[in-house]
C-alpha positions, 0 to 999 in steps of 0.5 A: 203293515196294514196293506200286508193285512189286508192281503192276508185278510183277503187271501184267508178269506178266498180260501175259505170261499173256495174251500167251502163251495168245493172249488178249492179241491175242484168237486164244484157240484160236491162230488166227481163229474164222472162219478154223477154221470154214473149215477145217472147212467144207473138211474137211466136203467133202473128208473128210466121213467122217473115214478120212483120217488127214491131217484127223483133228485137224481138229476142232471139239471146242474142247478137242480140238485147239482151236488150228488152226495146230497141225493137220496141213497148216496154217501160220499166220503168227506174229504175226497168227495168220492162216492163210498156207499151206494143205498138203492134198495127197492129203487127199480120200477117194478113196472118194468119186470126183472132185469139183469145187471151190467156190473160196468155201470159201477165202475166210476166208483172206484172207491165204492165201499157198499153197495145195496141192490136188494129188492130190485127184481134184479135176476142176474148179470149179463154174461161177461159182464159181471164183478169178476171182468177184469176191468172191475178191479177198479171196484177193490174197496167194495166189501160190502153187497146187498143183493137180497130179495132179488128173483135170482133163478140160478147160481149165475149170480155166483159167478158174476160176484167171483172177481170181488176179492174185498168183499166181506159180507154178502146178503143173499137172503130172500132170493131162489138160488138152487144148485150147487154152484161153486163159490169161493169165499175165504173171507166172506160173511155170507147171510 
């Protein structure tokens, strides 16, 4: 019986060890290893230079801040430690001046539920390249955008949003779209 207990004791406690360092469901570094090598893949575009103190934990030192749902601007859901929110307002260098979005780098978060890009000096997306390819479809659970405050100089912007089916609220606020540009948004909140 005590050597029944000891086991058990043992058992309870390398559960626990394992449970708790992250082993036990294998996010070792608190999220997906290609969910963190996505971020840094975005970080690579909009900070390659490191001056913005936003990013600078985002690293891909393994000891230096390893786990990336505790970086700045990250939100990962609690139990499956995917990446569900992503905060990266005004986090470009300004000193590399507008650029246009590759909406594939958002692809490893396949549940990314809002996602902030305001203040950027974003000015659109790359053609074939936007949230509307058929390869976003990983992007499903994305109901929330925020790209406002952005140098939009046309309605191109639209376009590239049109393959997000689950977004409900689109900021648009703050930017210089013209034009008629047609946009379906059945269940959209726009501001």
């Amino acid at each position: 019986m005590k050597m029944m207990m000891g086991k058990m004791w043992a058992w309870m406690l390398l559960t626990t060890l394992l449970t708790s360092t992250g082993q036990w469901h294998g996010h070792c570094h608190g999220c997906l290893e290609e969910e963190r090598n996505g971020l840094l893949s975005i970080k690579a575009l909009i900070d390659p230079n490191n001056v913005q103190w936003k990013l600078s934990d985002w690293t891909a030192n393994q000891e230096d801040m390893a786990d990336c749902c505790a970086w700045y601007g990250v939100g990962c859901d609690n139990t499956t430690r995917r990446v569900v929110q992503l905060s990266l307002s005004d986090a470009r260098d300004k000193t590399l001046g507008d650029w246009l979005l590759n909406a594939s780098l958002f692809l490893p978060f396949e549940e990314l539920q809002s996602l902030d890009l305001s203040a950027n000096r974003l000015a659109g997306c790359f053609e074939n390249q936007g949230f509307g390819v058929p390869s976003s479809s990983k992007l499903s659970r994305l109901d929330v955008l925020d790209p406002s405050l952005n140098p939009f100089n046309d309605d191109s912007i639209l376009s590239c949003l049109s393959g997000l089916l689950s977004l409900k609220s689109l900021d648009l606020s703050a930017n210089r779209l013209e034009g008629s540009g047609c946009f379906n948004g059945d269940n959209l909140n726009i501001a």
